[in-house]
PANU-614475 format. One record per residue: z, x, y of N, C-alpha, C in turn; residue number from 0. Coordinates in steps of 0.001 Angstrom, whole numbers, plus 524288, in hexadecimal, padded with zeros to 5 digits. Each point is the difference from the previous one (the first is absolute). Layout:
BEGIN
+-------+-------+-------+-------+-------+-------+-------+-------+-------+------+
:   nc3 :   nc1 :   nc2 :  cac3 :  cac1 :  cac2 :   cc3 :   cc1 :   cc2 : resi :
+-------+-------+-------+-------+-------+-------+-------+-------+-------+------+
:     Z :     X :     Y :     Z :     X :     Y :     Z :     X :     Y :  NUM :
...
+-------+-------+-------+-------+-------+-------+-------+-------+-------+------+
# end
This chain:
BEGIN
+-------+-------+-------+-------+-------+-------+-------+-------+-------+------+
:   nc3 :   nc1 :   nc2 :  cac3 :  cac1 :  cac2 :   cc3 :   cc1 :   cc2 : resi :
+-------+-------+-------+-------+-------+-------+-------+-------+-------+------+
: 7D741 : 7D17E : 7CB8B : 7FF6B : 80586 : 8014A : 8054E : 802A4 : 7FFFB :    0 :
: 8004E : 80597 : 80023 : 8039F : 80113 : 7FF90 : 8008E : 804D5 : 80453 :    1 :
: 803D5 : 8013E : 803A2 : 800AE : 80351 : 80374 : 805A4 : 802FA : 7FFE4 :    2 :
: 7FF15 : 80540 : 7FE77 : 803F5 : 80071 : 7FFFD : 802E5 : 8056F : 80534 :    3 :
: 7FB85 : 7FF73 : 803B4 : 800C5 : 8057F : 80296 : 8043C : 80253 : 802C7 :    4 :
: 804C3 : 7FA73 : 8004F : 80490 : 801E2 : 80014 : 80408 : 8019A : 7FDBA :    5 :
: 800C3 : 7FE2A : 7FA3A : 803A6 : 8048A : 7FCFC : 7FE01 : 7FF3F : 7FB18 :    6 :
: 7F91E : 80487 : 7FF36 : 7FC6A : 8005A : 7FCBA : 80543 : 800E9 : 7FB3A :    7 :
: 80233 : 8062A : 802D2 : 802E7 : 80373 : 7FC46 : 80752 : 7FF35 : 7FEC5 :    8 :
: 7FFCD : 7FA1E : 80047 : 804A5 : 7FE85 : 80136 : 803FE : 7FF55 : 7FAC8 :    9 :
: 7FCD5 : 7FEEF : 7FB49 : 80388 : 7FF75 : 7FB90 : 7FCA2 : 80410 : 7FC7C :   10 :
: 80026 : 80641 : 80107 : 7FEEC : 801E2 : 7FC4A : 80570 : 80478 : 7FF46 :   11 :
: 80000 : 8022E : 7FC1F : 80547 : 8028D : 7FE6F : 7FE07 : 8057D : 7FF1D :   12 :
: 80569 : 7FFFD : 80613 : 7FFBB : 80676 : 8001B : 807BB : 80013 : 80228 :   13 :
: 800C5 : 804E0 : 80143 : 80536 : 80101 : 8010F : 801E4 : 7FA95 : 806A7 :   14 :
: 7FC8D : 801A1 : 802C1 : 7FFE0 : 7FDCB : 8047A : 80093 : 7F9A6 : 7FF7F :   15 :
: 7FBC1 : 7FE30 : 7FCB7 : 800C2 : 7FB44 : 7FF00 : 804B2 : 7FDF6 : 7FDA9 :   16 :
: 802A1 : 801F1 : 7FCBF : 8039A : 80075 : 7FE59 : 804DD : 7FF35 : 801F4 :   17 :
: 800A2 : 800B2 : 8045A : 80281 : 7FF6C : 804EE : 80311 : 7FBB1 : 7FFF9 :   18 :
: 805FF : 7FE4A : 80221 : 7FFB3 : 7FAB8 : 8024D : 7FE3D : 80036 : 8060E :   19 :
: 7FDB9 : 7FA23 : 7FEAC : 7FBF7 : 7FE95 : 805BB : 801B9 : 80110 : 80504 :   20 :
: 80697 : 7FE2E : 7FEA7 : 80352 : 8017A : 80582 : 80030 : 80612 : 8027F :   21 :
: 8002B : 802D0 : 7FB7F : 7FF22 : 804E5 : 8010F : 7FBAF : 8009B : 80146 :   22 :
: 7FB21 : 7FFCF : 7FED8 : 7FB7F : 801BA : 8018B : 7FF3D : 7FEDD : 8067F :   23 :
: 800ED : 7FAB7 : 8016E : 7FF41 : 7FE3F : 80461 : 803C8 : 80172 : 803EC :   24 :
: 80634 : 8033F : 7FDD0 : 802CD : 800E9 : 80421 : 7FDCC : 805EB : 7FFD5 :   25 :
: 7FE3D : 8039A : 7FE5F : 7FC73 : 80463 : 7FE5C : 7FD82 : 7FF4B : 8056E :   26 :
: 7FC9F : 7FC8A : 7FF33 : 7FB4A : 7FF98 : 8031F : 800A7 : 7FF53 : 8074A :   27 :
: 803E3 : 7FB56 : 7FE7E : 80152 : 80017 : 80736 : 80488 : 803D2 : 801C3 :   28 :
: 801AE : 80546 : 7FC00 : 8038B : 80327 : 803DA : 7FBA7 : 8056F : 80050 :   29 :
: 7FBAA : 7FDB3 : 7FCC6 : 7F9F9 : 803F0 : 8007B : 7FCFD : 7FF3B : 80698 :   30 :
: 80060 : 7FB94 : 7FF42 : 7FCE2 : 7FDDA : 805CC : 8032B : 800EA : 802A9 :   31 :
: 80597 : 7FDFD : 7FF76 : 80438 : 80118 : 805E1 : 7FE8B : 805AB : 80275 :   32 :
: 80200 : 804FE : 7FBDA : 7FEEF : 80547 : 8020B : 7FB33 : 7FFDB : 80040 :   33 :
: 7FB8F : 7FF29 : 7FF30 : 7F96F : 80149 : 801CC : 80136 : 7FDD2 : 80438 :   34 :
: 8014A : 7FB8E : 80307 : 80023 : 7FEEC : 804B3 : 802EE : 80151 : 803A1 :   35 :
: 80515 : 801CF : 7FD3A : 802DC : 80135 : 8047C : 80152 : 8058E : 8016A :   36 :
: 7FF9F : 80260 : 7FB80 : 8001F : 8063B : 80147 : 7FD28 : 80315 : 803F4 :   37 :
: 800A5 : 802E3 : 8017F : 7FCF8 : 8039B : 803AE : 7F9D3 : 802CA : 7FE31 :   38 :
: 7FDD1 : 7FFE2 : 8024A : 7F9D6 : 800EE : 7FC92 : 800C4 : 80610 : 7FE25 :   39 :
: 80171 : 8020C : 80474 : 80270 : 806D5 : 7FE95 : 8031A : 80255 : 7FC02 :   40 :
: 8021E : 7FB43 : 7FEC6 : 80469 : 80241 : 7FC6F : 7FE67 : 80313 : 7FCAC :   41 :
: 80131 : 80548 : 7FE50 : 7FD59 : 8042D : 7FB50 : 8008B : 7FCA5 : 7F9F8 :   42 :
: 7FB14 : 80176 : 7FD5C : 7FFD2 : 7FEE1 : 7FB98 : 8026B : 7F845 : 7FED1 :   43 :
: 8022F : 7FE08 : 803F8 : 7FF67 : 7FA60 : 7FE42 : 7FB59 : 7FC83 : 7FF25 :   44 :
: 7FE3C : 7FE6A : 80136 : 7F99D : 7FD79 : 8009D : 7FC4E : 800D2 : 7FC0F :   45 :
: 7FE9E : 807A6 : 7FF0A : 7FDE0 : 801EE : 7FA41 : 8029A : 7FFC7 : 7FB8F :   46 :
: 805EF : 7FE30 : 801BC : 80415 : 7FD35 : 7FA61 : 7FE30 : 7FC71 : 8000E :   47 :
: 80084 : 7FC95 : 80419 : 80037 : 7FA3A : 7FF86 : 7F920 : 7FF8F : 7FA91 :   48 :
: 7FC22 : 80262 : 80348 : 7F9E4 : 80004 : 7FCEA : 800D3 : 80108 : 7FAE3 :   49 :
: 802FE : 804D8 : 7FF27 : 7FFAB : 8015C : 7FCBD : 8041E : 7FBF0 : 7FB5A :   50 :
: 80294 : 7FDF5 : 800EA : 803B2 : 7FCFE : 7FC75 : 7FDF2 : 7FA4D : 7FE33 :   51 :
: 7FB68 : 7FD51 : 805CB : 7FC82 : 7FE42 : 7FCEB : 7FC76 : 80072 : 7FD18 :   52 :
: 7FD9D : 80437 : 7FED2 : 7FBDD : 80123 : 7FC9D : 802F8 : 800FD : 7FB20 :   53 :
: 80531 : 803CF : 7FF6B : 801EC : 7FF14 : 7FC30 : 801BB : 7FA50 : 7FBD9 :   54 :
: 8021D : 7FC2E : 80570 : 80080 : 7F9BB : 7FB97 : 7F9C3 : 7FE63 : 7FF6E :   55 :
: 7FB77 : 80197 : 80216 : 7FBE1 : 7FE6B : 7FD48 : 7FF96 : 802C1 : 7F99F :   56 :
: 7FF95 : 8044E : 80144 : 80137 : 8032F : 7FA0E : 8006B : 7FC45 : 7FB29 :   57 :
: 80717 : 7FF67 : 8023F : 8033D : 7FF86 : 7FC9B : 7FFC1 : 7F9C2 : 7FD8F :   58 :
: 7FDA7 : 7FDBC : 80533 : 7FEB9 : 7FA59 : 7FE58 : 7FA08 : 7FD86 : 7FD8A :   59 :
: 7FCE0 : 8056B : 7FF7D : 7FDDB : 7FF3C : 7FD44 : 7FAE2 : 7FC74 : 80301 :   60 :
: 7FF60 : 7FFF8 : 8038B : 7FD47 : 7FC58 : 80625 : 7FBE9 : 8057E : 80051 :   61 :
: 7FA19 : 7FD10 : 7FEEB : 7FC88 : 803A4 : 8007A : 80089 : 8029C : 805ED :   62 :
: 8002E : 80339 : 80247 : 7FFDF : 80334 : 805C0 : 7FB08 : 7FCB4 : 801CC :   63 :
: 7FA83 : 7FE73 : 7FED6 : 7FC01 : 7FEE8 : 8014A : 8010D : 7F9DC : 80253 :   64 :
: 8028E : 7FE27 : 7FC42 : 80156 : 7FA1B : 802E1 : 8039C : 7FF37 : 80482 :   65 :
: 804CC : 8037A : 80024 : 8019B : 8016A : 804FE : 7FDCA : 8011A : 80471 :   66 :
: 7FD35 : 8039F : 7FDE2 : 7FBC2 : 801E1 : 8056C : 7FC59 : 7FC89 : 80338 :   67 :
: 7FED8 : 7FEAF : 7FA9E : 7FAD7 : 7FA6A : 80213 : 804CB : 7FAFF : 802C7 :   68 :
: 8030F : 7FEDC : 7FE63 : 80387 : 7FBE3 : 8039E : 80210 : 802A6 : 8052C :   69 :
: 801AA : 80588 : 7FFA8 : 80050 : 800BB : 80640 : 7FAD7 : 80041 : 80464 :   70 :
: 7FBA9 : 8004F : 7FC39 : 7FB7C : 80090 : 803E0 : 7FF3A : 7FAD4 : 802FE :   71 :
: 800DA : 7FCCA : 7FAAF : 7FEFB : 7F9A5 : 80346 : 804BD : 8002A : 80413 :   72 :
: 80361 : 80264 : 8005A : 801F4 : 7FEC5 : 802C5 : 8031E : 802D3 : 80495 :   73 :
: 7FC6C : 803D6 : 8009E : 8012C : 8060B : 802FC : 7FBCC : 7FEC4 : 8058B :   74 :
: 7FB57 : 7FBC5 : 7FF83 : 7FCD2 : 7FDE8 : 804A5 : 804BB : 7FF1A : 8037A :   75 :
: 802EE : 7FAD2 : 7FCCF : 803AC : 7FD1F : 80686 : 803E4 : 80468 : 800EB :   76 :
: 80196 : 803F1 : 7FF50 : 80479 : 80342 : 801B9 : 7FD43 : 8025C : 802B6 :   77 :
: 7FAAA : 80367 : 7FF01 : 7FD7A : 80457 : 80301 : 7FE81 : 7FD39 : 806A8 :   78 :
: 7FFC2 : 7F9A8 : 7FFFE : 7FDFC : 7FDF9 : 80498 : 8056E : 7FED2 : 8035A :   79 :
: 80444 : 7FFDA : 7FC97 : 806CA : 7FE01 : 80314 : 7FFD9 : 8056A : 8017A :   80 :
: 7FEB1 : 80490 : 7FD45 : 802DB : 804E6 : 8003E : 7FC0E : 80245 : 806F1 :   81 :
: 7F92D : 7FEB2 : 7FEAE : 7FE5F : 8010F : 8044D : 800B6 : 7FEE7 : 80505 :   82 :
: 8023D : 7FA8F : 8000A : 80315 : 80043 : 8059B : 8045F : 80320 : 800A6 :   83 :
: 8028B : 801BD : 7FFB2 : 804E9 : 8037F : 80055 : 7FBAC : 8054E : 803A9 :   84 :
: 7FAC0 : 80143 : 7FD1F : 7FDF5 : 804EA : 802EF : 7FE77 : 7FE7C : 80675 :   85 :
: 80042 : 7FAC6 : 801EE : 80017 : 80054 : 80535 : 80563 : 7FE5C : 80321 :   86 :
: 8056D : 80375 : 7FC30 : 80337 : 7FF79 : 804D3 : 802F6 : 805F3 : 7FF2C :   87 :
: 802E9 : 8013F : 80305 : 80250 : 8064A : 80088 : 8018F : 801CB : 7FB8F :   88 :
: 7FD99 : 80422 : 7FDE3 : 802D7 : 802B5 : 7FB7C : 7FCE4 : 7FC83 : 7FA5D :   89 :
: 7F98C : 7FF07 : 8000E : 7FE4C : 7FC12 : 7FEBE : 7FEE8 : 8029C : 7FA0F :   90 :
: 7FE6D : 805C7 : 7FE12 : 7FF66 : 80006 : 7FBF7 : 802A5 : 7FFF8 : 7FD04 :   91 :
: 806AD : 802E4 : 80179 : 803CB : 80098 : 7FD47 : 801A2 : 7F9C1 : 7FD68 :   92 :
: 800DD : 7FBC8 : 8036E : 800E2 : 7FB04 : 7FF5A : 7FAD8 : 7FDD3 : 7FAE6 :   93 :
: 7FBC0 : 80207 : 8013E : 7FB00 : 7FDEC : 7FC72 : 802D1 : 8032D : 7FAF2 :   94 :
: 80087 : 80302 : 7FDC7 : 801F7 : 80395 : 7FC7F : 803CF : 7FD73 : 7FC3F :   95 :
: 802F6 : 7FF94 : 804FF : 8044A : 7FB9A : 7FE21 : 80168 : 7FC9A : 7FDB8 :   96 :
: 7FB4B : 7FD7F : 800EA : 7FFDE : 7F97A : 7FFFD : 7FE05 : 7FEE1 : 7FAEA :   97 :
: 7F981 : 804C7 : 7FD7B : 7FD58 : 7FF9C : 7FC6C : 80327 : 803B7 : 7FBB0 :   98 :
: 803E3 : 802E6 : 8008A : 80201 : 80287 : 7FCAC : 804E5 : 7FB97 : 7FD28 :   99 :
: 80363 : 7FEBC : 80569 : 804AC : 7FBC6 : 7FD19 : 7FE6F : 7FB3D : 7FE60 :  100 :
: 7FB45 : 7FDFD : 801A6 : 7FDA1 : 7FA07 : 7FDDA : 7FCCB : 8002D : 7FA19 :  101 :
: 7FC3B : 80760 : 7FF23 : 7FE99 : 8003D : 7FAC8 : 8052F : 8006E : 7FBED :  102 :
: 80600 : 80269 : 80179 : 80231 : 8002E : 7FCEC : 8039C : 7FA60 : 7FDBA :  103 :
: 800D2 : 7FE20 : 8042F : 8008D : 7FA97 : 7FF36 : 7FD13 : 7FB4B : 7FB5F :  104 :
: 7FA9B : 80209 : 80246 : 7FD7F : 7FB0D : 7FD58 : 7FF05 : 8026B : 7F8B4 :  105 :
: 80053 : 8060C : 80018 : 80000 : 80046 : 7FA2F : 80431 : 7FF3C : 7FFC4 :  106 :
: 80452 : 7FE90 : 8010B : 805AD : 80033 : 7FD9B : 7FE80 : 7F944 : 80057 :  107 :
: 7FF6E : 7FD22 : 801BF : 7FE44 : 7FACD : 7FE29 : 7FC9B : 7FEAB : 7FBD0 :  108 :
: 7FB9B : 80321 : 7FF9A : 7FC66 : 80045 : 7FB66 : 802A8 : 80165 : 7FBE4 :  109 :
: 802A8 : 80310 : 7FF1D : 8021D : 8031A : 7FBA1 : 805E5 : 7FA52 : 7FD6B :  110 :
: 80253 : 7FF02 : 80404 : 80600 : 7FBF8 : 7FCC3 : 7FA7D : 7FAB8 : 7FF24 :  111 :
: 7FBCB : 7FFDB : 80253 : 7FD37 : 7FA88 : 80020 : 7FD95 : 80033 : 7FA02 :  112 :
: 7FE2D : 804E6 : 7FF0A : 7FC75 : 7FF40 : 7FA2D : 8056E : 802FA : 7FAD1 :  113 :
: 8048B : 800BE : 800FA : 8042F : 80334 : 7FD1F : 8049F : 7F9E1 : 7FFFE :  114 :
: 7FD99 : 7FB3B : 80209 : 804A5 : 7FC4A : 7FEB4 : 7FCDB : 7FA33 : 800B2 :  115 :
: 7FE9B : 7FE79 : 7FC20 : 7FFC0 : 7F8C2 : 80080 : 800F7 : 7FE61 : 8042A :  116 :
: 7FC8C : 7FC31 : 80489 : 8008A : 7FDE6 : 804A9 : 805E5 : 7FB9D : 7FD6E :  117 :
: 7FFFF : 7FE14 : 7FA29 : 802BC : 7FD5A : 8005A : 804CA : 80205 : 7FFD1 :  118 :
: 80341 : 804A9 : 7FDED : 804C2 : 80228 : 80026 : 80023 : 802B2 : 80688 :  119 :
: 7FCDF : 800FE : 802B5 : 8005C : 80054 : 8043E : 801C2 : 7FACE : 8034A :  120 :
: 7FE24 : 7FB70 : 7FF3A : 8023F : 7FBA2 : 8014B : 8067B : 80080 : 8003A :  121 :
: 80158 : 8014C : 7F9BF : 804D7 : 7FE5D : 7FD1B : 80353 : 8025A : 803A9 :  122 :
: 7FDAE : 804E8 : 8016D : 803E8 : 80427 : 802F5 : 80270 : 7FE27 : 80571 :  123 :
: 7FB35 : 7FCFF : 8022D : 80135 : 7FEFE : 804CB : 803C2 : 7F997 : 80078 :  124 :
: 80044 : 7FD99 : 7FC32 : 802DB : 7FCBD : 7FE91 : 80442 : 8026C : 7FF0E :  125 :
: 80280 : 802D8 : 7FCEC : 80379 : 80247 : 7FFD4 : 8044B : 803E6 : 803E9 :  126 :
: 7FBDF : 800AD : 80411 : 80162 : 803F1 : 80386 : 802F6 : 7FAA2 : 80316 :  127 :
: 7FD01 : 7F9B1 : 7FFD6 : 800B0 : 7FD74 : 80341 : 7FED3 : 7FF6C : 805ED :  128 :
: 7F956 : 80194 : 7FE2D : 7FC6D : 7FF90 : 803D3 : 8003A : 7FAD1 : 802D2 :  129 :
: 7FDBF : 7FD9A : 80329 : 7FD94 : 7FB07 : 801F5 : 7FE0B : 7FE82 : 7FCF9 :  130 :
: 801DF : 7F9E3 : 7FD5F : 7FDC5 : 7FEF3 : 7FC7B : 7FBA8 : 7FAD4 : 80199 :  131 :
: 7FCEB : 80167 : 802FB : 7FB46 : 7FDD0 : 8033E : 7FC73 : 8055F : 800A5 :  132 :
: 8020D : 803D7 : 800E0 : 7FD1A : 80654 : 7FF3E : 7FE3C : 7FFD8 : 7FB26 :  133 :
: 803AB : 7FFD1 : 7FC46 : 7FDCC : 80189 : 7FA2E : 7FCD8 : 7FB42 : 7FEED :  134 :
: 80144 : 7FAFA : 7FFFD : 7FC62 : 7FCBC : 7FE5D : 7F8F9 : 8008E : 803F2 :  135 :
: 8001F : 80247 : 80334 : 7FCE9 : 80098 : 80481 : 7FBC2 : 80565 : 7FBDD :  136 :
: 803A8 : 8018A : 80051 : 7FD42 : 80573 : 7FD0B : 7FE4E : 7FD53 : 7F9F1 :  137 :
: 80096 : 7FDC5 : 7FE53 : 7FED1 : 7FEF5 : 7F9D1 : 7FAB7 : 7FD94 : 801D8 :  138 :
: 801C5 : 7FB3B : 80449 : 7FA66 : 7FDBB : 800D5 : 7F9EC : 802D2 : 80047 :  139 :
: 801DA : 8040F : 8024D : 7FC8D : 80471 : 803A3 : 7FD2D : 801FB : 7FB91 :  140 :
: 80301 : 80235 : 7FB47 : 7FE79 : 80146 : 7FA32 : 7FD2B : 7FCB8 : 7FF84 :  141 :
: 7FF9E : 7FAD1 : 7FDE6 : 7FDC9 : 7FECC : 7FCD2 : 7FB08 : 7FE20 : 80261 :  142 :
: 800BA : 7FE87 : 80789 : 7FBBE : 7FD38 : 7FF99 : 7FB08 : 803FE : 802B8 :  143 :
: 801FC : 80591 : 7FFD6 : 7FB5F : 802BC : 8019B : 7FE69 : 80054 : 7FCD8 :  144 :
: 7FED3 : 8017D : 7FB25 : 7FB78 : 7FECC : 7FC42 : 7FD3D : 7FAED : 80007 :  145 :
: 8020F : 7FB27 : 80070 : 7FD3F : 7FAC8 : 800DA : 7FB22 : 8020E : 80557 :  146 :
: 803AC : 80179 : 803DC : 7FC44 : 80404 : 8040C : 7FBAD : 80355 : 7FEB3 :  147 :
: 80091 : 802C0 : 7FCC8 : 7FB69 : 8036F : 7FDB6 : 7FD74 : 7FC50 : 7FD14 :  148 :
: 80137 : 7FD7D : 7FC90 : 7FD2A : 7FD06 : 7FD80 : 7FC62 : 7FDA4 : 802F6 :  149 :
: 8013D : 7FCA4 : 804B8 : 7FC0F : 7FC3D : 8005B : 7FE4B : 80563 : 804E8 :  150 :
: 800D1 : 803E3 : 8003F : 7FCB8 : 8035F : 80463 : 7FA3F : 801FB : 7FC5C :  151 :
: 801B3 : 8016F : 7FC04 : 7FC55 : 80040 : 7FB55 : 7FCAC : 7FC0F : 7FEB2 :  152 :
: 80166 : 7FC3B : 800AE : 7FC89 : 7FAA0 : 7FDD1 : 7FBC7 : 7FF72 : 806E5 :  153 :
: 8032A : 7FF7C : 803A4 : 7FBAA : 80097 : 80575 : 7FCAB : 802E3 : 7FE35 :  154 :
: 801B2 : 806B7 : 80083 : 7FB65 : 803A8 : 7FF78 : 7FC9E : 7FFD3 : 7FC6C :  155 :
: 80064 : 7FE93 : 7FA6E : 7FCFE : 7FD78 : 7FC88 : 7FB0B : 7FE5B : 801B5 :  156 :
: 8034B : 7FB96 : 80331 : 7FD1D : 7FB41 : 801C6 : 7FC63 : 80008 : 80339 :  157 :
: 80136 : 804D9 : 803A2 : 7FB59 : 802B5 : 8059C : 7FD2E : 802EF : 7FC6A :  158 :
: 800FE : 80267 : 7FDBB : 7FB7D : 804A6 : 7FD0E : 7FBDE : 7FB98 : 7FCC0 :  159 :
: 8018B : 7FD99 : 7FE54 : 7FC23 : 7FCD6 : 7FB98 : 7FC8C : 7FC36 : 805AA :  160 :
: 8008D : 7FF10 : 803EB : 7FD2A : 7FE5C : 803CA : 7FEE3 : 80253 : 804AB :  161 :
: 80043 : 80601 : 7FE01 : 7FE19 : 80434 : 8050D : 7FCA7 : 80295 : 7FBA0 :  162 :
: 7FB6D : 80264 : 802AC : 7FD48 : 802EE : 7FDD8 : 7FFB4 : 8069D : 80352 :  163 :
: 800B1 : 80015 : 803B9 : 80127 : 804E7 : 80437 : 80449 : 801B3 : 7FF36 :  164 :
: 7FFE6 : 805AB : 80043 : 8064A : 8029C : 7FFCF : 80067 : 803A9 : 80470 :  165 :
: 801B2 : 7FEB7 : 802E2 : 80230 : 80561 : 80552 : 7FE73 : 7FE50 : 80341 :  166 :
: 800B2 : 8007F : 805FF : 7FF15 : 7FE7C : 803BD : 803B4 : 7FB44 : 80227 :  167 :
: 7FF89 : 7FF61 : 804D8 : 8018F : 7FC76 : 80320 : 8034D : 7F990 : 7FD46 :  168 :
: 7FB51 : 7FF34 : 7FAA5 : 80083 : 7FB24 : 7FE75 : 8042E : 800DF : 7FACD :  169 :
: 801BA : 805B0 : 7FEA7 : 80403 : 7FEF8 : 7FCB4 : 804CB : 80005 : 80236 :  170 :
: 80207 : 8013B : 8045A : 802E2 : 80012 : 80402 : 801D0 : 7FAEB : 80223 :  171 :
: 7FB7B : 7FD79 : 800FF : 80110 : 7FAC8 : 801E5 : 8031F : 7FC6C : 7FAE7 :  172 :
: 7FE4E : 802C5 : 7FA76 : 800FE : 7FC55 : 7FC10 : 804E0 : 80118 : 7FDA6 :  173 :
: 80015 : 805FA : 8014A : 807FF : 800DE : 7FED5 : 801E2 : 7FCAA : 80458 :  174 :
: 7FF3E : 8008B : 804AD : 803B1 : 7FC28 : 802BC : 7FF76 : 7FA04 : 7FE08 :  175 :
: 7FDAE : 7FE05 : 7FEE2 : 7FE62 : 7FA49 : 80080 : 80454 : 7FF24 : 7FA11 :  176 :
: 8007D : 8047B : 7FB6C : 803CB : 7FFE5 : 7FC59 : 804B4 : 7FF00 : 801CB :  177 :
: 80162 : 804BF : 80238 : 804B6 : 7FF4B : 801FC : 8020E : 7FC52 : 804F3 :  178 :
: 7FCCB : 7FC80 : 8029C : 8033A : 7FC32 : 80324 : 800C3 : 7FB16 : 7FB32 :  179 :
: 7F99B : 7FF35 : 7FC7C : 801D6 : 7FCEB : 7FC59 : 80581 : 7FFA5 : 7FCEF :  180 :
: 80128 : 805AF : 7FF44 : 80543 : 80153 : 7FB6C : 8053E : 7FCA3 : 8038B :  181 :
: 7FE2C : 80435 : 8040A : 8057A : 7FDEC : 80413 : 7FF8E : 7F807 : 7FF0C :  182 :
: 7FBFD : 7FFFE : 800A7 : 80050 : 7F8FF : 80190 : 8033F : 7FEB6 : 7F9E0 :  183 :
: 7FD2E : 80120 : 7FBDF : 801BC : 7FCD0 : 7F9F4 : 804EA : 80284 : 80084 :  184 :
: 8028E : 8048F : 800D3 : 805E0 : 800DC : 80043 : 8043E : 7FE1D : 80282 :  185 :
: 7FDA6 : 7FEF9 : 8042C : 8031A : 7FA12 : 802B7 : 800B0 : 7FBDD : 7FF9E :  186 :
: 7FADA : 7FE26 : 7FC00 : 80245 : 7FB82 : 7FE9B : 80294 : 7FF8C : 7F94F :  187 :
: 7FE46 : 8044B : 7FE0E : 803B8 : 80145 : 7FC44 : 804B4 : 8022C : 80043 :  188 :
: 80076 : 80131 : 8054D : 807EB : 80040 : 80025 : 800EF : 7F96D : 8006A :  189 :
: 7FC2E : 7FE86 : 8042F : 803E8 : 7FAA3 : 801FF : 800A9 : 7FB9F : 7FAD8 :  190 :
: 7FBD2 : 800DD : 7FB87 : 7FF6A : 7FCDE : 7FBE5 : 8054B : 8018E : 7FC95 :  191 :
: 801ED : 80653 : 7FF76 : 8037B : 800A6 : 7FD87 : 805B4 : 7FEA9 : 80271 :  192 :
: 800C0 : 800BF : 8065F : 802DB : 7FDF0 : 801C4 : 80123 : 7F8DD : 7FE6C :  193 :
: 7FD3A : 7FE0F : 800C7 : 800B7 : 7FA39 : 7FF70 : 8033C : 7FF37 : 7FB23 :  194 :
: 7FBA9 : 8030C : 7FA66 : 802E8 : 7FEE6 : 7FA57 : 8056C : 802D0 : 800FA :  195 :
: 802AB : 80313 : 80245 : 8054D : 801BE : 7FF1E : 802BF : 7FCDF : 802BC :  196 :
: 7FD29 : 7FCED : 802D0 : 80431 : 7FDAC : 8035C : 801A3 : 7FA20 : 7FCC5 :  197 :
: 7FBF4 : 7FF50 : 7FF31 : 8009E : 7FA9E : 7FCE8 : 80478 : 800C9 : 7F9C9 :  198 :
: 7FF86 : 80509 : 7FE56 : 80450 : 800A1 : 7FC7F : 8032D : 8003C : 8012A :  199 :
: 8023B : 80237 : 804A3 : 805B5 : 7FEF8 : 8035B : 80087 : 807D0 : 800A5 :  200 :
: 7FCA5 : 8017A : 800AE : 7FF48 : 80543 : 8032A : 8024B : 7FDEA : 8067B :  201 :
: 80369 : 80495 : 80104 : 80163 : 7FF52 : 8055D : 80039 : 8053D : 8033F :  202 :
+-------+-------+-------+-------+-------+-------+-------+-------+-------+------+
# end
């Protein structure tokens, strides 16, 4: 199978792509630094900040629709971090806050994620002279969440072709019963991959 929902739009050629990687990614975290650290008030920063991402969608050629649809998946967990903030003093301004600097954030992650190869993103952080237990940590993470989807795909398969009911109580019970399964085979598929690195002289 093939998954590519993290950098669908990652090797297509536009100006943006075009880019070196280092640039794109130092782009990106002095994007997030000011979304987070600036003042929410500040005039006209924030509708820059929006507005300068929609422009590298443009320009990079990144349908707007697939953006959108990736912040939705992922605009649930901010709206529930952001809703606690409304039960302490000064609770909406803080909620505002929270869902305004975390949506600009996470498209500025979406945008260097599908505008640069996870693998020259690697290169970069090697180069920067990251932790080189971080970067190897992170490569792992790549490759083996699709093995993850994969066999999450092969479960659900596997319940539908021996469920005949759809909705209610008993499909509920059967997403969970997936997911403690996943968790279980992922544990022992770290500890299986742990063992083989170790035995090569991984330390």
């Amino acid at each position: 199978m093939h998954h590519d929902f993290i950098d669908r739009f990652s090797r297509l050629d536009s100006p943006i792509h075009g880019l070196p990687p280092a640039v794109k990614m130092a782009a990106a975290l002095l994007f997030i630094l000011v979304s987070v650290a600036a003042p929410l008030r500040t005039p006209f920063l924030f509708p820059g900040l929006a507005l300068g991402a929609a422009l590298v969608t443009v320009l990079s050629r990144i349908p707007a629709l697939f953006i959108l649809r990736r912040l939705f998946v992922f605009e649930p967990f901010v709206l529930v971090i952001a809703a606690v903030s409304l039960l302490q003093p000064g609770g909406p301004m803080k909620f505002e806050s929270i869902v305004v600097r975390s949506t600009l954030s996470l498209t500025a992650v979406l945008l260097v994620s599908n505008t640069t190869p996870f693998t020259e993103v690697l290169g970069v952080l090697r180069r920067a002279h990251a932790p080189s237990v971080f970067v190897t940590l992170t490569a792992l993470m790549y490759r083996y969440v699709f093995v993850l989807i994969d066999e999450t795909q092969r479960m659900r398969r596997a319940r539908l072709g021996r469920t005949f009911a759809k909705g209610g109580v008993r499909t509920w019970r059967s997403a969970a019963g997936i997911i403690g399964l996943l968790f279980v085979r992922s544990t022992e598929r770290a500890e299986r991959i742990f063992a083989a690195m170790s035995a090569r002289g991984w330390r």
